[in-house]
C-alpha positions in Angstrom: -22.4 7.5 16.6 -18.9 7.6 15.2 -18.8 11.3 14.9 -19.4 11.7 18.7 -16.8 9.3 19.6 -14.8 11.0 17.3 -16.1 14.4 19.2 -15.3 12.7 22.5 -11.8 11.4 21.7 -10.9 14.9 20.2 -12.0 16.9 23.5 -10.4 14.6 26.0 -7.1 14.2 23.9 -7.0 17.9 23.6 -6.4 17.0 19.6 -5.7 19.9 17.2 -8.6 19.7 15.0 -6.3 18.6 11.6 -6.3 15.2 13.4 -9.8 15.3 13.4 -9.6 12.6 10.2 -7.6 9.9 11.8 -9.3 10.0 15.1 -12.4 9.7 13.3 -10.7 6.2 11.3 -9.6 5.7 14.9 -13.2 5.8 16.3 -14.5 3.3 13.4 -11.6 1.0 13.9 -13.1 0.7 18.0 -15.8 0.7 16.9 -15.3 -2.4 14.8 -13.6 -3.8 18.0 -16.2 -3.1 20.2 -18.9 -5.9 21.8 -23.1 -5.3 20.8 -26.0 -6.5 22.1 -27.3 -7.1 18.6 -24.1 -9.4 17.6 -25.0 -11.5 21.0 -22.0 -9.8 22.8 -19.4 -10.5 19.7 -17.4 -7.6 17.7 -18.3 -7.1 14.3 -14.6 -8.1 13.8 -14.5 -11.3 15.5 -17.7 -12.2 13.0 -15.5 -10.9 10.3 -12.7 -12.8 10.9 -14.2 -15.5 13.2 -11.5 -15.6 16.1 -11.8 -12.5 18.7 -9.7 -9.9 17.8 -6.0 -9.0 20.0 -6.2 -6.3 21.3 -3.1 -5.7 22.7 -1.6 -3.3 20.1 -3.7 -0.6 21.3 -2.4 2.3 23.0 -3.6 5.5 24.7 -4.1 8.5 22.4 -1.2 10.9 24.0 1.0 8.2 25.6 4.5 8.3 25.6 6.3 6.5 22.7 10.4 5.9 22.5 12.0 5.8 19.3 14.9 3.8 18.8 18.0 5.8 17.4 20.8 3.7 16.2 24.2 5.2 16.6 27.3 4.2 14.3 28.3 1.8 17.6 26.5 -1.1 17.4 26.7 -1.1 21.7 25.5 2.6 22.1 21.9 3.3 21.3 19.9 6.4 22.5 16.1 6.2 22.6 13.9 10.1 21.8 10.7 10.1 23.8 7.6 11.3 21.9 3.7 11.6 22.7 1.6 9.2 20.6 
């Protein structure tokens, strides 16, 4: 079910629990990406949309992230690394 993927994601993320709201949109959002037996090995968003979905967006709860920080000179940019 969504709430124990939602569980599971929590507890291995080591998540404070006021995230407990997106990682449960999270969870539905796999979950909409995710093959079935019953949809004859297709997502439910690939029968939504008819193409299979890219995936290559997705990232690791609690990976590292760089944000880009733009300086006045155009040459000299610094990057702040964050957890995702």
């Amino acid at each position: 079910t969504l709430m124990n993927k939602t569980q599971t994601m929590m507890i291995a993320a080591n998540l404070p629990d006021f995230l407990w709201d997106e990682i449960y949109l999270t969870a539905s959002y796999l979950h909409s990406l995710t093959t079935t037996k019953s949809l004859n090995g297709k997502t439910p968003a690939e029968l939504w949309i008819g193409t299979k979905p890219n995936l290559s967006h997705l990232r690791e709860i609690r990976c590292q992230a760089f944000v880009l920080i733009k300086m006045n000179n155009p040459i000299i940019h610094h990057a702040k690394i964050l957890t995702f």
